[in-house]
C-alpha positions in Angstrom: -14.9 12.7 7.1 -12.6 14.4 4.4 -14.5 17.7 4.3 -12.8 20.7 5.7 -9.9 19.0 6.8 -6.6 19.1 5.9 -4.9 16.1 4.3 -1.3 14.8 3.5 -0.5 12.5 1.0 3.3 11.3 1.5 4.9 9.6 -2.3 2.1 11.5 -3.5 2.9 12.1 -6.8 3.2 8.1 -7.0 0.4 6.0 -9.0 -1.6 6.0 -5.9 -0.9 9.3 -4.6 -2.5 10.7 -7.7 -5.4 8.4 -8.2 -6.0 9.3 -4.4 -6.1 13.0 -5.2 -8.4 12.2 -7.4 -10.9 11.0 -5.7 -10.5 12.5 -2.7 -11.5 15.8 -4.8 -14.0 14.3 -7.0 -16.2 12.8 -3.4 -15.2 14.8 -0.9 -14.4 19.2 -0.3 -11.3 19.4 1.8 -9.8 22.2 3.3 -6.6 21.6 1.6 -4.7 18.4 0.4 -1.0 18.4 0.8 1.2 16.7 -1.4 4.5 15.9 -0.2 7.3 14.6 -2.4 10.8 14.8 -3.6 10.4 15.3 -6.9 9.8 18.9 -8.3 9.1 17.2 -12.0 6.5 15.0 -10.7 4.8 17.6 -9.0 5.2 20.4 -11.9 3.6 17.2 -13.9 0.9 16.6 -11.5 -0.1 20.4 -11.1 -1.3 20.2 -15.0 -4.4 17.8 -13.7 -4.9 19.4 -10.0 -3.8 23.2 -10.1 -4.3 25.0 -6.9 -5.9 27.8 -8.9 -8.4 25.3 -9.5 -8.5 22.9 -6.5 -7.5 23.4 -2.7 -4.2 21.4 -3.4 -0.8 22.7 -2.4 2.6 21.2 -3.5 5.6 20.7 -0.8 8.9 19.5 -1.9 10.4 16.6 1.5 11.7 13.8 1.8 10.2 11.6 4.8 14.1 11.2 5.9 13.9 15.1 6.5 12.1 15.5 10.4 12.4 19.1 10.6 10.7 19.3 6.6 8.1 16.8 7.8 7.4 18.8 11.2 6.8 22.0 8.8 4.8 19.7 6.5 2.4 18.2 9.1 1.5 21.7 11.2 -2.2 22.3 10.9 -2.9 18.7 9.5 -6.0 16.4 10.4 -4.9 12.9 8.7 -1.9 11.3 6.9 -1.7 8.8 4.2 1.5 7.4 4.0 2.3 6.1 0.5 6.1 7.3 0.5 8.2 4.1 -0.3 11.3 2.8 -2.0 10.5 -0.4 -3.7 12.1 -2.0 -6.5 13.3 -5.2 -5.3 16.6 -5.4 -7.3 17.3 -2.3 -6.9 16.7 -2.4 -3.0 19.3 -5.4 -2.6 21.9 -3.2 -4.3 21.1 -0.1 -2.3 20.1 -1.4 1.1 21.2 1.4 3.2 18.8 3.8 1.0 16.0 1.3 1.3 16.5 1.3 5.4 16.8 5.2 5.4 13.6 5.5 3.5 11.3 2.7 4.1 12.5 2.7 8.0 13.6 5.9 9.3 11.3 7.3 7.1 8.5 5.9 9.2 9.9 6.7 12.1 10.1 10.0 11.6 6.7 10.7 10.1 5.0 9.1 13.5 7.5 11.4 15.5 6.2 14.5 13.6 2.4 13.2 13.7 2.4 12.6 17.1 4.8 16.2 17.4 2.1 17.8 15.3 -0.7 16.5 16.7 -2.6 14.7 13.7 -5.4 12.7 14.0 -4.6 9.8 12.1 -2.1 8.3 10.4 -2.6 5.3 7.9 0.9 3.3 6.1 0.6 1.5 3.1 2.5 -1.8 3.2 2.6 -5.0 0.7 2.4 -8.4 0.4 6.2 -8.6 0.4 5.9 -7.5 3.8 4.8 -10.9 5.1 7.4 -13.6 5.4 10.1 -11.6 4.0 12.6 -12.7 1.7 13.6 -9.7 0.3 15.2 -6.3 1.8 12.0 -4.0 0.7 9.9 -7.2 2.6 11.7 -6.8 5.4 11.5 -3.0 6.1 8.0 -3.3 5.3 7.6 -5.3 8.1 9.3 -3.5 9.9 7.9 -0.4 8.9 4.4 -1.6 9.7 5.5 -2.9 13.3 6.7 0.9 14.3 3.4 2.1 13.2 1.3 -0.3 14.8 3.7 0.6 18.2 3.4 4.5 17.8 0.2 4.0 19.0 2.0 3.6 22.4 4.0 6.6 21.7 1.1 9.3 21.7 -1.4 10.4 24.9 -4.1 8.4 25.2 -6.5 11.1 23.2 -3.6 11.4 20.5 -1.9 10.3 17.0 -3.7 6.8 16.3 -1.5 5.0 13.5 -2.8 1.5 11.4 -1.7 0.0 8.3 -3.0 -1.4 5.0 -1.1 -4.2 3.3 -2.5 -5.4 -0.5 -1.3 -7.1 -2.9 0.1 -5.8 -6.4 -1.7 -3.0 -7.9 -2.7 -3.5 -11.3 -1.4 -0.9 -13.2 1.4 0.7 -11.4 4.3 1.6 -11.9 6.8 -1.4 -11.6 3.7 -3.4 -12.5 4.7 -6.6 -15.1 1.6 -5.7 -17.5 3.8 -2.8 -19.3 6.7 -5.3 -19.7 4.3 -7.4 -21.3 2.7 -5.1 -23.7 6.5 -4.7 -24.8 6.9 -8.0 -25.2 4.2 -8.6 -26.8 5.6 -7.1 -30.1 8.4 -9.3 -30.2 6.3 -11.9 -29.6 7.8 -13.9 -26.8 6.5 -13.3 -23.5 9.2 -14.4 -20.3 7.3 -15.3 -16.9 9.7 -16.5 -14.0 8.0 -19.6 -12.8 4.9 -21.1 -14.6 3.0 -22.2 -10.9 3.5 -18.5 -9.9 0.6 -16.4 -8.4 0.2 -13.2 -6.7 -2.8 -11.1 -5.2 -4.1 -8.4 -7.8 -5.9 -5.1 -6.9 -6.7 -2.4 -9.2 -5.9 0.8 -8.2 -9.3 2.4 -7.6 -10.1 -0.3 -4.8 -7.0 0.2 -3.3 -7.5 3.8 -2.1 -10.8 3.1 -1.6 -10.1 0.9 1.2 -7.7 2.7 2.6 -9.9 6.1 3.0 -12.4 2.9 4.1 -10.0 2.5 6.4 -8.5 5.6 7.4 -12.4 6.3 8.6 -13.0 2.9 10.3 -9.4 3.0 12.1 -9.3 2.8 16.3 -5.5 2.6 16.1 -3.3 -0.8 15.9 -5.1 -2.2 13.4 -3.5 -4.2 10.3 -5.7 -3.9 7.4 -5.9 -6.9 4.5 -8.5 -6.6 1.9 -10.1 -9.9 0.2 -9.1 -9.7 -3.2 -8.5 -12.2 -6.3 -5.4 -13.8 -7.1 -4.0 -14.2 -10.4 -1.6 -17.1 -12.3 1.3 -15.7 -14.0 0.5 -17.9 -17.4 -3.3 -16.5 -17.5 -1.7 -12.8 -17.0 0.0 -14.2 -20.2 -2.7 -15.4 -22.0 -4.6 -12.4 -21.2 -2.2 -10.3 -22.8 -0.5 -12.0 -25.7 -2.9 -15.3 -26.5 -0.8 -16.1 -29.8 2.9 -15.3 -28.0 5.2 -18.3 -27.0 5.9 -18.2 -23.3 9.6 -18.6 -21.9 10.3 -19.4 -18.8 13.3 -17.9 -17.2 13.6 -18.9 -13.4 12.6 -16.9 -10.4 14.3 -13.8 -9.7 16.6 -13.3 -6.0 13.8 -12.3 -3.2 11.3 -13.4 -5.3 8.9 -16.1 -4.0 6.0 -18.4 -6.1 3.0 -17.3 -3.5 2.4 -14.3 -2.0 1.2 -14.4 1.7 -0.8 -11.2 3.2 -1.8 -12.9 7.1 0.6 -15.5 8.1 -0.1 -18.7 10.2 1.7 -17.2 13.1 -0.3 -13.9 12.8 -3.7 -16.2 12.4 -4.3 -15.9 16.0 -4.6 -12.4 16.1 -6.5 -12.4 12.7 -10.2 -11.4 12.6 -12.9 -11.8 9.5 -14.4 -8.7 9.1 -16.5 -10.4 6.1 -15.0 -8.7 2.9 -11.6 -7.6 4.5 -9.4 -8.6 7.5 -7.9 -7.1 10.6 -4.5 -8.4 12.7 -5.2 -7.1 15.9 -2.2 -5.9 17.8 -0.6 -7.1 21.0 -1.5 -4.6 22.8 -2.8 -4.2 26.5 -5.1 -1.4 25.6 -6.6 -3.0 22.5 -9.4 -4.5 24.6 -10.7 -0.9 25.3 -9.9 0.1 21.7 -11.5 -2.6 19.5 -15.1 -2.2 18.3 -15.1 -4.4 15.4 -18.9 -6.4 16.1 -19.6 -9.0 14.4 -15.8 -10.2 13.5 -15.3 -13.7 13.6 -11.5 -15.3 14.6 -10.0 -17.0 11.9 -8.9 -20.6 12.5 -5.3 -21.5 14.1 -3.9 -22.7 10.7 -5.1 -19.9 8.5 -3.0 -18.6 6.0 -3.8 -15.7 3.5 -1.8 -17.1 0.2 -2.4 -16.5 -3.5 -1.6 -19.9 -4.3 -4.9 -21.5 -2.0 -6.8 -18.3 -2.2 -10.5 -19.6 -3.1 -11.4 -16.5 -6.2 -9.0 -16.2 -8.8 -9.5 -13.8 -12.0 -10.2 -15.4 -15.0 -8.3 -15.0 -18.3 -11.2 -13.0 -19.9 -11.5 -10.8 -16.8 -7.9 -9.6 -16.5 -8.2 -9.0 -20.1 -11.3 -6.7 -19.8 -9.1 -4.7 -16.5 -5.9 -4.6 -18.6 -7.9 -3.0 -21.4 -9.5 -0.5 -19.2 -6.3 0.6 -18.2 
């Protein structure tokens, strides 16, 4: 569905931006590919892998707070991956009125200029965090993913469709706990917050693959949550630096022991899909809209949490992803 048209990455000089470019070029022959960011550096740096002597990539400095940049940005566009985010928690609950212009206004205007624009489809990126918030970048996540889910009520009925994918923490990122680790390591003393800790784990590959998954699947509405593996803070550990001493230093502000990607409240709009899951929204058109066969309801007390998810990753596996890195 990629070739010959034109697609945006926003954050795309991020760690998923460019692993999306990636393989976005390497499967598929768009038109053009549009990378829209803030920072010049990033995308000087970036332009050393994907020229656009080379490949059909162009470069455009914006910020998503910027509508009349965005509305330049989005003319002639087919789809949108949204990947533009603040979202380092402490720094967040210092700066909260950046993290609301940004992570909230921002989204708000880049379904303005979608639907102003007339692209096809629009899919956000969320996370875990956005689920049960207890921390500012949680809560305009969630909020974030509820005015993207409602712009589909914004556009004509042949318009803009909008959905969202939320996953867990990217192994590998940036802001990921594996570098601090490997720093660690050499002094070594490795310091986890809470030994029953877990979170979800995705490496970075299968994250954009499911979201051009489903970017291609999408009807509009949809909340997207992959079935992936959880991980325990003291096996990241042992995975990393087997002869360090752990310390245990006490869980951070807004940061919890489990991670939750469907809620109980949300379990009643949840379907299994078989290896993912969709929250269906409240919407009276969705009846028209949804053509997910074969989807099963999942039961009234379900709850997606890495602390009861059924497949965690071993020791010797995270090992074998950490050194692929």
């Amino acid at each position: 569905m990629f070739n010959d048209k034109v697609v945006l990455i926003t954050g795309g000089t991020g760690s998923f931006g460019k692993k999306c470019t990636e393989i976005i070029l390497k499967r598929y022959k768009p038109k053009k590919l549009i990378i829209f960011s803030r920072d010049e550096l990033k995308q000087f740096e970036m332009a050393q892998d994907f020229s656009m002597d080379q490949y059909p990539v162009r470069y455009f400095i914006g910020d998503v707070r910027d509508t009349e940049r965005l509305n330049r940005a989005f003319q002639g566009v087919d789809y949108v991956i949204h990947a533009a985010a603040l979202k380092q928690v402490p720094t967040l609950e210092y700066n909260p009125f950046e993290a609301v212009k940004t992570n909230i206004l921002g989204a708000q205007n880049v379904i303005n200029a979608a639907i102003d624009q007339g692209v096809k489809r629009v899919i956000a990126l969320s996370t875990d965090k956005a689920a049960n918030p207890i921390n500012l970048y949680g809560a305009t996540k969630l909020c974030s993913d509820k005015l993207f889910v409602a712009g589909n009520s914004y556009t004509k009925r042949d318009g803009t469709i909008f959905s969202v994918v939320r996953y867990g923490n990217v192994l590998g990122s940036r802001g990921s706990v594996i570098p601090l680790f490997l720093k660690q390591k050499d002094g070594g003393v490795l310091r986890i917050t809470d030994a029953r800790m877990t979170r979800f784990w995705i490496t970075l590959e299968k994250g954009v693959d499911f979201v051009l998954q489903c970017l291609e699947k999408m009807v509009g509405g949809e909340l997207f949550v992959p079935k992936i593996p959880s991980m325990r803070i003291v096996d990241l550990a042992k995975a990393i630096g087997p002869e360090c001493r752990v310390e245990t230093i006490g869980i951070r502000a807004g940061e919890k022991l489990h991670e939750v990607m469907i809620t109980r409240d949300d379990a009643r709009r949840t379907l299994d899909m078989g290896n993912f899951y969709i929250i269906q929204p409240d919407f009276m058109f969705w009846a028209r809209r949804c053509n997910w066969v074969g989807s099963e309801p999942v039961p009234d007390d379900f709850e997606y949490n890495s602390g009861t998810n059924p497949v965690f990753l071993s020791v010797d596996r995270m090992r074998e992803l950490i050194q692929a890195l």
